[in-house]
C-alpha positions as CSV (number, residue, x, y, z in Angstrom):
1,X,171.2,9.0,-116.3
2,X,173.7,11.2,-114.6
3,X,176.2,7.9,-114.6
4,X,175.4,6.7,-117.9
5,X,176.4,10.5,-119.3
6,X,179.8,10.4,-117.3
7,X,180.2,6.6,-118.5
8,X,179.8,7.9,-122.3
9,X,182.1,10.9,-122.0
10,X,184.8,8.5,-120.6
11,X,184.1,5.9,-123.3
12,X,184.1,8.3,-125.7
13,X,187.4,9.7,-125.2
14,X,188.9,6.6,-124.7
15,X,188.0,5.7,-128.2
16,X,189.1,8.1,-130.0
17,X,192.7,7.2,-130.6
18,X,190.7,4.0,-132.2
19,X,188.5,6.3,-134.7
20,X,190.0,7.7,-137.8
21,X,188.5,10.9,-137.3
22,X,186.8,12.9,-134.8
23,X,185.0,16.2,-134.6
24,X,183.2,17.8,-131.9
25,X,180.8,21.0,-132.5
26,X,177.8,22.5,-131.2
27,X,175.8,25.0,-130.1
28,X,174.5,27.4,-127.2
29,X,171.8,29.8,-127.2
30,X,171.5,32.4,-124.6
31,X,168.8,35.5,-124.4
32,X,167.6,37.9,-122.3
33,X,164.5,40.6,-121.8
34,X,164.0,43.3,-119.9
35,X,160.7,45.2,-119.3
36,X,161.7,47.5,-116.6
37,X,158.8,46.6,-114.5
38,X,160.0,46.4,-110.7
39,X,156.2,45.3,-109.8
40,X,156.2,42.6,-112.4
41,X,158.6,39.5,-111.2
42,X,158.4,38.5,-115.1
43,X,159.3,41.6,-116.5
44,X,163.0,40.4,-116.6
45,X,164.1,37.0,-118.4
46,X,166.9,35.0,-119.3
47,X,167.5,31.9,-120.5
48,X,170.3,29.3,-121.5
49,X,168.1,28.4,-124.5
50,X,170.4,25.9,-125.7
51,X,173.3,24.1,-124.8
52,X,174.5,21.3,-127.0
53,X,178.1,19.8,-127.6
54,X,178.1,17.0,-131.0
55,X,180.6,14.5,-131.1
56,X,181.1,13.1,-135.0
57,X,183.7,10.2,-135.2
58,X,184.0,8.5,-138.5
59,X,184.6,4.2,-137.8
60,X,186.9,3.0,-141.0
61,X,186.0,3.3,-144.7
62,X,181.9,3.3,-144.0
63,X,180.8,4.1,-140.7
64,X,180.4,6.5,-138.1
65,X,179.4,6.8,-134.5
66,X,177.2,10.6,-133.5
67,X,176.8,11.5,-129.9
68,X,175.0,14.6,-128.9
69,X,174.7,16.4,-125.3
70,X,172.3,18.7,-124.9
71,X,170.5,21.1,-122.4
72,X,167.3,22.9,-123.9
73,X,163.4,22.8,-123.7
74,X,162.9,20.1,-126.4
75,X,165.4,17.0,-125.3
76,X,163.3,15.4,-122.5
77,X,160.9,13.8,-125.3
78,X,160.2,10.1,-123.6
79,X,163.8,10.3,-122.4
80,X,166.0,12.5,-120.3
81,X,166.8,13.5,-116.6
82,X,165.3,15.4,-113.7
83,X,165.2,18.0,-113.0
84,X,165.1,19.6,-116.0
85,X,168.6,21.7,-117.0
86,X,170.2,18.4,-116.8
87,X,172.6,17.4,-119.7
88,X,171.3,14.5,-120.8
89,X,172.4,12.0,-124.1
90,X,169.8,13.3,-126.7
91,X,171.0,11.0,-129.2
92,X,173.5,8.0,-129.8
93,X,173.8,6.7,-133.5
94,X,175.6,4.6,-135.5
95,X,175.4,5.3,-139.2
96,X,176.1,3.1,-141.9
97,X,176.8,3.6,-145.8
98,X,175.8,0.1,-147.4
99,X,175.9,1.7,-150.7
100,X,179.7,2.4,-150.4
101,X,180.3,-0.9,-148.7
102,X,178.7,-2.6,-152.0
103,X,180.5,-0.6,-154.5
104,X,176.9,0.4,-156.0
105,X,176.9,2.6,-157.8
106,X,173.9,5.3,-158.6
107,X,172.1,3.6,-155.5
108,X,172.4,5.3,-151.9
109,X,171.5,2.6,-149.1
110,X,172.1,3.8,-145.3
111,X,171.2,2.7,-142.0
112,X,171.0,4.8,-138.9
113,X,170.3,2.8,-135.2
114,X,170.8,4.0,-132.1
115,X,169.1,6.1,-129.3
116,X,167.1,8.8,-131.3
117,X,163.8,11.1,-132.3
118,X,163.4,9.8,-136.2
119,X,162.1,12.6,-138.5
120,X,161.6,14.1,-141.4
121,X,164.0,15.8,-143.5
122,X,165.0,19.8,-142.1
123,X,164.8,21.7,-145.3
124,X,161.7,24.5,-145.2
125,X,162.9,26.5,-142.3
126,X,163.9,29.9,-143.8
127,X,162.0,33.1,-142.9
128,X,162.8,34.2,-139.9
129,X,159.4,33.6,-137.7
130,X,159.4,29.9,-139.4
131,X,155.5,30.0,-139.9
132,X,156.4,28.0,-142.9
133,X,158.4,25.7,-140.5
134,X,155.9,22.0,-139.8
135,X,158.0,21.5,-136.9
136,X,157.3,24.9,-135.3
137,X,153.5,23.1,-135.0
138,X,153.2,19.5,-135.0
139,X,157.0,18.1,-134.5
140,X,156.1,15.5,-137.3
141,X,159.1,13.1,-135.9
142,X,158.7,9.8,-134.1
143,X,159.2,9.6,-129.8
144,X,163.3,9.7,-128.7
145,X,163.7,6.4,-128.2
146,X,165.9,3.4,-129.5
147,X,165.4,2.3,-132.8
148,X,166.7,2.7,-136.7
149,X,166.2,4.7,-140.0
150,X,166.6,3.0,-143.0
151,X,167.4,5.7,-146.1
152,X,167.7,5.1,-149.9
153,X,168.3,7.2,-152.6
154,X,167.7,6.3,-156.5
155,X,168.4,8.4,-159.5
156,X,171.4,10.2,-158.6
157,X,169.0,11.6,-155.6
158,X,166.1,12.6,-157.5
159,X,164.0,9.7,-155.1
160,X,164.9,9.5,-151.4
161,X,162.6,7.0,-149.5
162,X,163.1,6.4,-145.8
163,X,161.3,4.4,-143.1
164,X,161.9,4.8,-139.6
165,X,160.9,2.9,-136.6
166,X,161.1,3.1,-132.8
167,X,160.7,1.2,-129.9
168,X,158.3,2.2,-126.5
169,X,161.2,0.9,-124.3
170,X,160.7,3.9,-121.8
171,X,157.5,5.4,-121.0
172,X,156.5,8.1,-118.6
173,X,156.1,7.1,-114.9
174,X,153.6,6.7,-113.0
175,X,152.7,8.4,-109.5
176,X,154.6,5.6,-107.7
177,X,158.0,6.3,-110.2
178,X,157.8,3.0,-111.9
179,X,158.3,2.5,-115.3
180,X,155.4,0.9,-117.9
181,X,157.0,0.3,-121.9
182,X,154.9,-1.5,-123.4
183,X,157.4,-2.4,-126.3
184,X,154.9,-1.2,-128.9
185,X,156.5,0.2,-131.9
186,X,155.6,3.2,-133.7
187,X,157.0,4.2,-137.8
188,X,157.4,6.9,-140.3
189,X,157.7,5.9,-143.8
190,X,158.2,8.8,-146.8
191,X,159.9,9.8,-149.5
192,X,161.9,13.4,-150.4
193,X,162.3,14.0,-154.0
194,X,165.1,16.6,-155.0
195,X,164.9,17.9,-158.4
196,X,168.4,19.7,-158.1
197,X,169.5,16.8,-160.3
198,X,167.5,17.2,-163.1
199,X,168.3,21.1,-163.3
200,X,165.2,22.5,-161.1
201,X,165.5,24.1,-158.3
202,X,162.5,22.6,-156.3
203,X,162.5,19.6,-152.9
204,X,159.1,18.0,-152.6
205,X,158.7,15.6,-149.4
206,X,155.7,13.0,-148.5
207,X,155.4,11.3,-145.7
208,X,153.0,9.1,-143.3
209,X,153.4,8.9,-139.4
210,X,151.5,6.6,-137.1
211,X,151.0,8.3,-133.6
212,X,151.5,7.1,-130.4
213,X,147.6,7.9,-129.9
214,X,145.3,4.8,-131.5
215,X,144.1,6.4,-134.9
216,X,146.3,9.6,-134.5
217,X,148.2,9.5,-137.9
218,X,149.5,12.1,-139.6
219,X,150.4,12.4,-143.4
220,X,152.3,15.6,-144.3
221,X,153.3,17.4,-147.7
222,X,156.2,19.7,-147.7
223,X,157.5,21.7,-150.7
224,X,160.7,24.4,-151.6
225,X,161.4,26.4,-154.8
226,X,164.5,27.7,-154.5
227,X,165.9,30.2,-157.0
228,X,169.2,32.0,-156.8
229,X,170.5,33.8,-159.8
230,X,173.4,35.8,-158.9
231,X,173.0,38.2,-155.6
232,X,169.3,37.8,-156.5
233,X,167.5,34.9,-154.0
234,X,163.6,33.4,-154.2
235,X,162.7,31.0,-152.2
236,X,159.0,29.7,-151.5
237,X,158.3,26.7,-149.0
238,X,155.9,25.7,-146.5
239,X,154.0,22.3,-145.7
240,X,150.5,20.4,-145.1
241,X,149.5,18.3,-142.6
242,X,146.9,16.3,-141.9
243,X,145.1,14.3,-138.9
244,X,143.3,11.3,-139.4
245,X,141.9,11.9,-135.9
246,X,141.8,15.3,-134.4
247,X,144.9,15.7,-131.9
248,X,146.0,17.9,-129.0
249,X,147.8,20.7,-131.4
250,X,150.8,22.2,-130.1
251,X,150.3,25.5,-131.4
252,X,146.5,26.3,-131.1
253,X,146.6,25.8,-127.1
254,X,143.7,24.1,-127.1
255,X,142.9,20.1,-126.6
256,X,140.8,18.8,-129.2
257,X,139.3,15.7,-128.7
258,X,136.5,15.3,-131.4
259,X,137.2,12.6,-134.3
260,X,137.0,14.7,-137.2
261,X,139.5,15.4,-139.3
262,X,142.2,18.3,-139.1
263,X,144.5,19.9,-141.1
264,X,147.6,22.4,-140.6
265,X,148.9,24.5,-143.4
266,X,152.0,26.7,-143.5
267,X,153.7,29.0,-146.1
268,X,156.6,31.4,-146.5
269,X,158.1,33.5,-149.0
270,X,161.7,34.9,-149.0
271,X,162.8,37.6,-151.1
272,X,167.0,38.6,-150.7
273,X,169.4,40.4,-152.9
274,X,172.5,42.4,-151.7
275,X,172.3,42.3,-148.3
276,X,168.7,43.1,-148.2
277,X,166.0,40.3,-147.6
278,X,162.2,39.8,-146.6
279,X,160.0,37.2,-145.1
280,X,156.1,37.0,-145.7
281,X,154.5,33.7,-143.6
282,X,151.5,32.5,-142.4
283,X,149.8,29.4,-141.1
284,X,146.4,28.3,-140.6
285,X,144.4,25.4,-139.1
286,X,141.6,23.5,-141.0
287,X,138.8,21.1,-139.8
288,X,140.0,21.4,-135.6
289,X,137.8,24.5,-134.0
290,X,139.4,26.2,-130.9
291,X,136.8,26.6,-128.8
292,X,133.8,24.7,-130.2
293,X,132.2,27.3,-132.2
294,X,132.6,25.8,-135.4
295,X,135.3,28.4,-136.8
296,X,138.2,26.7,-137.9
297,X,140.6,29.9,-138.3
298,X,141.7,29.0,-141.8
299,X,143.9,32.1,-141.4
300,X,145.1,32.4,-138.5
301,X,148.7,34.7,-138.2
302,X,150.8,36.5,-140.9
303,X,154.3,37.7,-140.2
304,X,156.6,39.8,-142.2
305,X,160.3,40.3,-141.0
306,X,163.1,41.8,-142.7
307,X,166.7,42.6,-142.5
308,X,169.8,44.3,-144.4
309,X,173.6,44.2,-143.6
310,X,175.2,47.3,-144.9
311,X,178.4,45.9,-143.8
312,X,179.4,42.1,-143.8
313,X,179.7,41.4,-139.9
314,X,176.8,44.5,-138.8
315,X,172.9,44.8,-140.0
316,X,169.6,45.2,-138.9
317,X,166.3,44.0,-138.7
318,X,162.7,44.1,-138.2
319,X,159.5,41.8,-137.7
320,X,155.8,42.0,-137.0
321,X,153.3,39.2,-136.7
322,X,149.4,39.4,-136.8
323,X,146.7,37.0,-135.2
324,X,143.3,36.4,-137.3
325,X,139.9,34.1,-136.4
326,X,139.8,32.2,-133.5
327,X,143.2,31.8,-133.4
328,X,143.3,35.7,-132.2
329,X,141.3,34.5,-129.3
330,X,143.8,32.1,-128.0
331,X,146.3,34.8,-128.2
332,X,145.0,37.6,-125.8
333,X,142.0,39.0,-128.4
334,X,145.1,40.9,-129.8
335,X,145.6,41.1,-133.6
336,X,148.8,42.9,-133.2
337,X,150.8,40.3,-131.7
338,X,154.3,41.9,-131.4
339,X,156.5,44.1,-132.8
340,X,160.2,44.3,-132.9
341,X,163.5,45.5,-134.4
342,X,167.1,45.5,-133.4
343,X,170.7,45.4,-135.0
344,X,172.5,41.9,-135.5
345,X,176.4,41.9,-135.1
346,X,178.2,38.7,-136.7
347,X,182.2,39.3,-135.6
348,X,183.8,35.5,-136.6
349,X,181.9,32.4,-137.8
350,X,179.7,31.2,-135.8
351,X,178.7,33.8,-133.2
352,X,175.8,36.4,-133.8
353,X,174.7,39.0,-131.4
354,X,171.4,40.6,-131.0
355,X,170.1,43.7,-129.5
356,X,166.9,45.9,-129.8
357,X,163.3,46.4,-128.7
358,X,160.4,44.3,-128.5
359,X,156.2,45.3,-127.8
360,X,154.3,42.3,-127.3
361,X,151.2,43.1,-125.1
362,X,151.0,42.1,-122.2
363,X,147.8,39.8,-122.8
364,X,149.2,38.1,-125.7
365,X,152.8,37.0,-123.8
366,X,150.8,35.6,-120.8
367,X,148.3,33.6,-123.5
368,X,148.0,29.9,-123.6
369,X,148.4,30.3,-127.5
370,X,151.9,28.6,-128.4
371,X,151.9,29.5,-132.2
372,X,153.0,33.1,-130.8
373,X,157.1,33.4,-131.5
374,X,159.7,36.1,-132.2
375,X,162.2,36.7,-134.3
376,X,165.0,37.4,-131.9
377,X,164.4,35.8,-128.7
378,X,162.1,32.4,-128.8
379,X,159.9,33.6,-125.2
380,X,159.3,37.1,-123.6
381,X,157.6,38.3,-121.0
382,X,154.2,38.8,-119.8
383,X,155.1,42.4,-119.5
384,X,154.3,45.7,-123.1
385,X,157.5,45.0,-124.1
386,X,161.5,45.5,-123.5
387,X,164.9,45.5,-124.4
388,X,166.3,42.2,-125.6
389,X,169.7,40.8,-125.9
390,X,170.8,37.4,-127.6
391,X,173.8,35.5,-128.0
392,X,174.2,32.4,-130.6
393,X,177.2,30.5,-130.5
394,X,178.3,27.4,-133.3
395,X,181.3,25.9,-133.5
């Protein structure tokens, strides 16, 4: 993998007098905590959250080529290198207008193929916990592998079907390093629905997964009203997804591995008007128990954040997030799961600094639970808090 990532930046480059144009972005990610705790090894952490660098070359009149290389705790999904903090090719595309090429006209028709994890559409992730956010739980996107994505659009946008497909053409090893694809493919078809066209302000998304897991389907539901009139913003999203066969869930830290049914629900509100905004979100989990006990934590966490710039470049803000049910239990028996604030610094476009304080007891940081996040670093210690520091770059 090391090679073929040389071999691609050398390629790369040697194409692009060939390609009409070129851009290259991306982004990196750092953050650090500190809990002061000379006894506790893990009271200090930093991370390199993210590194990325995107390469965006347009191919003549209709086509163009995407490369991204990334660094970060999510590309290794079925692909990538070892050990981890590798840069490794998360994706390789080629996408296609056929629309354009036709000359149609009212009628979108695109193709995407190449080395990639086929999702959803990104649009209800807003609040700044992301609760509302179906990825944050379930990652409803096919395995990183090769295959395509075939997107129309009808109705000057209002109907955007999709289906994607990929092909098992790398599998994990087993204990002796070898290889086993067994070719089998695995699709996502849907359909967004953007009503921006027809003079309302509302995105409505359905779509249907088949899991890598025989009978492990998903179908999901995700909504977003967003209103802006003047300096005055509401936006409400969140999302609905549901198991034909209950899986291993990211976010309770639990394995389930009973056949009913289950279901994950998430919502968030967003209230903003000059230079002052707040989040309300929550999630919950439906029909999959914990820890056998036949309590399904319908409710299971609430967060509210909130922040204000006073000045265009310098602001501050403030979250706290609550655990409920069983879901509580999975998170150190705590309800109060953390509590922070800090001031946010934005000097040019693209770069944001962070700096502040953070309580999270200690129980709840060391927990299995994964749902548990915060809203200015993505991990902390196992330690009653610290000082935190994060960097975002885009370019």
């Amino acid at each position: 993998m090391k090679n073929l990532f040389i071999l691609t930046l050398v390629l790369l480059f040697a194409a692009m007098p060939m390609l009409a144009e070129v851009r290259i972005g991306g982004e990196f990610d750092y953050y650090m905590v500190n809990g002061f705790d000379s006894d506790n090894t893990a009271s200090f952490e930093d991370k390199w959250d993210k590194g990325e660098l995107d390469f965006r070359a347009s191919v003549g009149d209709y086509s163009r080529v995407l490369i991204e290389i990334e660094e970060d705790g999510s590309w290794n999904n079925g692909r990538g290198t070892y050990p981890e903090g590798t840069p490794s090719i998360n994706y390789f595309r080629v996408q296609t207008d056929w629309g354009k090429f036709f000359g149609l006209s009212g009628t979108g028709i695109r193709t995407d193929i190449g080395l990639y994890s086929y999702q959803t559409f990104d649009h209800i992730h807003f609040t700044g916990f992301g609760y509302e956010y179906s990825e944050n739980f379930s990652n409803p996107s096919l395995p990183k592998d090769f295959g395509f994505k075939l997107s129309l659009s009808f109705l000057d946008g209002l109907v955007q079907p999709y289906y994607a497909m990929v092909f098992d053409t790398v599998q994990a090893t087993d204990n002796k390093g070898k290889a086993t694809p067994d070719g089998e493919a695995t699709y996502m078809v849907g359909s967004g629905f953007d009503f921006k066209s027809a003079g309302l302000p509302l995105w409505l998304e359905a779509y249907f997964m088949k899991g890598a897991a025989e009978d492990a389907n998903q179908f999901g539901l995700e909504a977003m009203y967003d209103l802006a009139i003047g300096d005055v913003k509401l936006t409400l999203g969140g999302f609905y997804l549901n198991f034909t066969k209950a899986q291993r869930s990211r976010w309770s830290g639990q394995g389930a591995d009973s056949d009913d049914r289950g279901s994950l629900w998430g919502l968030g509100i967003r209230f903003a008007m000059y230079g002052f905004a707040v989040d309300i979100n929550g999630a919950g989990q439906l029909g999959q128990d914990y820890y056998g006990k036949g309590n399904y934590s319908p409710f299971s966490v609430l967060a509210i954040d909130a922040e204000y710039f006073f000045l265009e470049w310098l602001g501050l803000n403030a979250g706290t997030a609550f655990a409920f049910g069983d879901y509580k239990e999975t998170s150190g028996d705590k309800a109060l799961q953390s509590i922070e604030a800090g001031i946010v610094v934005k000097p040019s476009k693209g770069i944001l600094y962070k700096v502040g304080y953070i309580y999270v007891d200690k129980d709840v940081a060391a927990s299995p639970g994964v749902l548990f996040r915060t809203l200015n670093t993505k991990k902390v210690t196992a330690e009653k808090g610290g000082l935190y520091f994060t960097v975002k770059v885009d370019y």
